[in-house]
N, C-alpha and C positions, 0 to 999 in steps of 0.2 A: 504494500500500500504506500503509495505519495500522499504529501500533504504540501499543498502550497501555504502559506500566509491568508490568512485569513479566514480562511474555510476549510475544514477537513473532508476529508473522502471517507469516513468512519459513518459510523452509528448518526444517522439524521443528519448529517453534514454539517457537524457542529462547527461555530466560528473557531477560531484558536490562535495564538497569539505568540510569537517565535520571543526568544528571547532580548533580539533589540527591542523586540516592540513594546516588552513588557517593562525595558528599562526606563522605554518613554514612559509609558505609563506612568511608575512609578516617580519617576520625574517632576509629570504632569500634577500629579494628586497631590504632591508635598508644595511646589511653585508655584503654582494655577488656583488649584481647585483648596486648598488652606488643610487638609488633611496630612496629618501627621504619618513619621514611620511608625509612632509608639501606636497610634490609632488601627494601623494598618496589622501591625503585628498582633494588636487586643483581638480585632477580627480575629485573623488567620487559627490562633491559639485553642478560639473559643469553639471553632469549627471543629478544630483539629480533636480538641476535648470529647466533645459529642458521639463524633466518630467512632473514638477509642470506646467509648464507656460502649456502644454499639455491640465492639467487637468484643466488649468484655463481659456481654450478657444482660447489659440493658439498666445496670446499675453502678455508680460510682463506687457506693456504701461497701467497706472493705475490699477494693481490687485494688489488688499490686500492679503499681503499673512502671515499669521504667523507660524513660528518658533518654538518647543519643542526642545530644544537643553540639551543636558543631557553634562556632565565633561570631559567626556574623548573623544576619537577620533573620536566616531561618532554623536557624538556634535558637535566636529572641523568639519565636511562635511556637517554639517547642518549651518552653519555658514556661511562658505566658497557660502552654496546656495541661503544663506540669502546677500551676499554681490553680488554677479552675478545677483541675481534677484535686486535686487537697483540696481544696474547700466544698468541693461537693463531696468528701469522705470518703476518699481514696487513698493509699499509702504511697506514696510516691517518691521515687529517689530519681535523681538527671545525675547522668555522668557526662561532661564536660569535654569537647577537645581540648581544652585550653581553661586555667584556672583564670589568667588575666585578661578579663573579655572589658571592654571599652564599651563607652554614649550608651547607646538605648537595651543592647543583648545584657551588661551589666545590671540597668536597674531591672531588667527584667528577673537576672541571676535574683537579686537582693529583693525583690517582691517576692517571690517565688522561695526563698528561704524562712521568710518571716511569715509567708502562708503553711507553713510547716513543710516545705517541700527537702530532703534530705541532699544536699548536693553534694558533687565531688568530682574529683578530677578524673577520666577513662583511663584507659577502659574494662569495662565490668569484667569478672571472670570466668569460667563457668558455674562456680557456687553463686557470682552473686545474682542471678537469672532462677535461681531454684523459688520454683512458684512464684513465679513472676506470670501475671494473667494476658500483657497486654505491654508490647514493646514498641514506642514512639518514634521514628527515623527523623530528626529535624537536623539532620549533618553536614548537607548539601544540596542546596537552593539551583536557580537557575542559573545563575553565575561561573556554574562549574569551567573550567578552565583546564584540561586536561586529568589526566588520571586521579584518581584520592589517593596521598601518601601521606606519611607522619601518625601523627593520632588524629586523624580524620578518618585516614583508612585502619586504624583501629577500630574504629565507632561501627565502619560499615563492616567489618569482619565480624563484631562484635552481632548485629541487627544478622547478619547470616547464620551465624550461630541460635542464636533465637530460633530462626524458624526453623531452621532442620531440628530444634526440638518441639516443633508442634507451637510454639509461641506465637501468636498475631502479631504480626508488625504490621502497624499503620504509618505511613510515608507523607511526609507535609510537603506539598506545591508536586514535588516528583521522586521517587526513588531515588537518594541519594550516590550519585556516580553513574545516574542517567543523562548521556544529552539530550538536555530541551529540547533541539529542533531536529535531530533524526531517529532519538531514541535508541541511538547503539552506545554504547559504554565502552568509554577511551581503556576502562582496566575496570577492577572492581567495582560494584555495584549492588546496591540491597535489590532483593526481589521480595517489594513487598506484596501482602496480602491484602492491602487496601490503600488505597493514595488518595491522599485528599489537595488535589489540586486548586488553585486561586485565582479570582478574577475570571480568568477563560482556560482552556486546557492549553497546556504546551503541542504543538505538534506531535514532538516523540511520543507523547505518550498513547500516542492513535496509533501508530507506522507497527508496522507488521513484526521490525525488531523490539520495538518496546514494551508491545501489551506483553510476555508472559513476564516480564518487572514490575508491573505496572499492579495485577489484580483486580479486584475489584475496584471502579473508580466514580469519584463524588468530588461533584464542583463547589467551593466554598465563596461566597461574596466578601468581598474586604471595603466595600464602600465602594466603587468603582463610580461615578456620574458617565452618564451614558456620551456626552458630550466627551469625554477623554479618548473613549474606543472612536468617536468618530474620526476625530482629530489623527487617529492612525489608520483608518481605512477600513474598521472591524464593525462590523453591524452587530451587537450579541447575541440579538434576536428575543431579546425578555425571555432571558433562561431562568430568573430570578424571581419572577413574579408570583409565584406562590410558596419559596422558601428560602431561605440565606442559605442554605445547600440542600445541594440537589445529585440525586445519584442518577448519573452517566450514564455505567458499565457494571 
């Protein structure tokens, strides 16, 4: 399967949104349109939240849930779901690529501490996964830039190991160590069990390489004004109008 810009060749021909485009986006929303990253990441987290509790049987109330939270922003939304799931009564620990996270993935870290969320620096072991109900992939965003090495590609080692024990992993924006726009993976990569994508889907994760990474899949709203996708050439098509996510695939 091909997917041009814009519009996929998938399931009802959904719009989709390559990674320049998204950067506009995101651009747009913080410059233009007065919407914050920290706003954008509260979405994204809160989605992400929902999802999991989904796959962990339909209730927060005592699941173990653990966290791969990677540096940058899509680390902040895994965060952000690490703190919504504590406070709806989940046990929750994030393991960290990186202890000294910087701006907004920080105060997310320090929200998400003071909401009782257990942090720490990766990556887990195989004890520390033992009953564990529901494993969150937030390591690697769209951004991705060649292969995952260091402790990034601990995290996604780490999310593989999960699933080959039967563990659900649920993936924020896209399976971390997928590219966005063809959906073949420069090296390592999680195959998650559910990905809860933003805004519009990526490409990749339509293309013939990406769905068996991909899973089940559910589009989350981050506030997006309709006026932004115009502005790049995207129609959405009110994919949004009867819920702030929506399942895809």
């Amino acid at each position: 399967m091909t997917v041009t810009p814009g519009v996929s060749d998938g399931p009802d021909r959904l719009p989709v949104v390559t990674a320049g485009q998204m950067r506009e986006v995101d651009r747009l929303m913080i410059d233009e349109a007065g919407i914050t990253l920290t706003q954008m990441m509260e979405n994204a987290g809160r989605a992400l939240a929902r999802v999991a509790m989904q796959e962990g049987g339909g209730s927060a109330r005592r699941l173990r849930v653990v966290v791969l939270a990677g540096s940058g922003g899509n680390g902040g939304g895994g965060l952000v779901a690490a703190r919504r799931l504590a406070c709806w009564g989940a046990r929750v620990v994030a393991w960290l690529s990186r202890s000294d996270l910087n701006g907004v993935p920080a105060q997310q870290r320090d929200a998400a501490e003071a909401s009782g969320v257990h942090v720490l620096a990766g990556p887990p072991g195989p004890a520390d996964l033992d009953g564990t109900d529901v494993v969150l992939d937030a390591v690697l965003g769209y951004s991705l830039a060649g292969a995952p090495t260091g402790p990034a590609l601990d995290l996604v080692e780490a999310a593989s190991g999960a699933l080959r024990r039967g563990i659900p992993v649920v993936s924020l924006d896209l399976p971390s160590g997928l590219d966005p726009d063809t959906g073949v993976p420069p090296g390592a990569a999680v195959r998650a069990t559910h990905t809860v994508t933003l805004a519009l889907p990526k490409p990749g994760l339509l293309t013939e390489a990406g769905r068996p990474f991909v899973g089940a899949l559910s589009l989350a709203d981050i506030s997006v004004p309709e006026w932004v996708y115009q502005r790049i050439g995207v129609d959405p098509g009110g994919l949004f109008a009867s819920s702030d996510v929506v399942r895809l695939l």
